[in-house]
N, C-alpha and C positions, 0 to 999 in steps of 0.2 A: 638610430636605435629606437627610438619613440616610435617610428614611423611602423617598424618590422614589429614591434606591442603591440599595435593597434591592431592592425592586420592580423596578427591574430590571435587577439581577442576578436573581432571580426567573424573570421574566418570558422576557430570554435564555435562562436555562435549557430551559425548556420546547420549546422550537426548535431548540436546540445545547445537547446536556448537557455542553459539556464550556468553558461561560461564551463569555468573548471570546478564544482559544487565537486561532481563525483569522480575518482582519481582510480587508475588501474587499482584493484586487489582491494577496493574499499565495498563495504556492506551496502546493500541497495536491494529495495523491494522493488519490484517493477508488475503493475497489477494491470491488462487490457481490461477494458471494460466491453469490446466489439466482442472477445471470446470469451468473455467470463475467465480469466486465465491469471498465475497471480505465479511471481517466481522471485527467492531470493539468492542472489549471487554476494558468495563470501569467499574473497580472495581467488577471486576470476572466474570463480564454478561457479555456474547452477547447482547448490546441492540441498534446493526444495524446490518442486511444484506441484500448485493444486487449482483444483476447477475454486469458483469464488460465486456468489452472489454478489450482485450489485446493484442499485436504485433503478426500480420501479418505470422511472423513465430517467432518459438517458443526462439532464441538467443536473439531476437528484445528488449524484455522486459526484464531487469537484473533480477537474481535472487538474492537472500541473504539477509540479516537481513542491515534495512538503517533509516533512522533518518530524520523525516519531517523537512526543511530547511526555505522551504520558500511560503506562504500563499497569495494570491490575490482577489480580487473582476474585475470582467469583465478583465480579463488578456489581455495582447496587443500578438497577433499572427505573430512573426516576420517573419517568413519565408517568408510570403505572404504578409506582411504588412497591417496588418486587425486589426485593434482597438477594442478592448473590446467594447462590448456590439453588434457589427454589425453582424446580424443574418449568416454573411456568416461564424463566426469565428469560425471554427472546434473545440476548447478550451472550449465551452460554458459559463457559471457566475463563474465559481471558478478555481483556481487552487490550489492545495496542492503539492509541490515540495518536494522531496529526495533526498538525494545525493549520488544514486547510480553511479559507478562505477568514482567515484573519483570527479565526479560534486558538483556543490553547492545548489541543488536546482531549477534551473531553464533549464535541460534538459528533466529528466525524470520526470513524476508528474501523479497525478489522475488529471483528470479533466472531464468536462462538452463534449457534443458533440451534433453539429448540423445535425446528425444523427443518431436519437433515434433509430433505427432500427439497426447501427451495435449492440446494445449493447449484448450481450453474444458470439458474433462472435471472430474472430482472425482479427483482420484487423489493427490496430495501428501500430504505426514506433516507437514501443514502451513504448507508456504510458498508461495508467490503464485510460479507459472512464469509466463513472459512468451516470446513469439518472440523470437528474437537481436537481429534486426535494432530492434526496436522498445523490447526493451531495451536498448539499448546507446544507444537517443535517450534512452531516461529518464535512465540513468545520466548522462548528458553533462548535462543539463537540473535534473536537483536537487541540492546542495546536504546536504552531513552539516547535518543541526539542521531540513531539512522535515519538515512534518508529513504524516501519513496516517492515512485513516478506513476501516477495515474494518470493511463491515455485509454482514447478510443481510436485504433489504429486498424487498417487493414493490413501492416506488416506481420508478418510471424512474429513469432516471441525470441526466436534465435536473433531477428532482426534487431528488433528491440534490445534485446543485450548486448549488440556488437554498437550500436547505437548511443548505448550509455554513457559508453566512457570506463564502466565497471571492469571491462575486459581487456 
């Protein structure tokens, strides 16, 4: 019985390196970074997708499977000292936080951008911009403790979701 566990756990691996994290009908972001391309599947649908920004160069934005931390309405912009809601604040109305590469949440994140025009470009210092409007569905739609997979894939996106595990 140990033997036929292992195997697969194993075996899943090979498909999903990160085991059984995400289970048929469960919430999961999945964002490519090759298409600029960002989709949430809730209970085996697709029923979001939208173009994304992403870093600048391609190290910028982490890759790997990471876990929504922490959620905001009009985020405060510390670098520059810019208060939610002030049209200059590059963050826009939402933040959705990760805790990629060892963070809590409040490094790497999806958020809004006062520059709708980068949006499918490479230009970010690493976090996933999203349009307003379509951020502000995601924001409503996930849950602090979703998961999300950030790749630089040549597969489709259809691939990518049959790929997850989500489906």
């Amino acid at each position: 019985m140990r033997t036929v566990f292992v195997l697969c756990l194993l075996a899943g691996s090979v498909f999903w390196p990160f085991g059984t994290e995400v289970l048929p009908g469960d919430t999961l972001i999945i964002v490519n970074k090759r298409t600029n391309e960002l989709v949430l599947i809730d209970h085996g649908q697709i029923v979001l997708a939208s173009k994304v920004a992403t870093g600048a160069r391609n190290e910028l934005t982490p890759e790997g499977f990471f876990t929504i931390k922490v959620k905001a309405v009009n985020p405060y912009y510390r670098k520059k000292n810019i208060p939610g809601g002030d049209p200059r604040n590059p963050l826009g109305s939402r933040w959705i936080g990760f805790d990629a590469k060892g963070t809590d949440g409040r490094m790497y994140g999806i958020h809004g951008t006062n520059d709708p025009f980068s949006i499918g470009m490479y230009v970010s210092q690493g976090c996933i911009r999203m349009p307003a409007g379509t951020l502000e569905e995601l924001y409503e739609r996930v849950p602090i403790g979703t998961k999300i997979w950030v790749v630089h894939s040549g597969k489709t996106m259809e691939q990518l979701v049959r790929e997850s595990g989500a489906i």
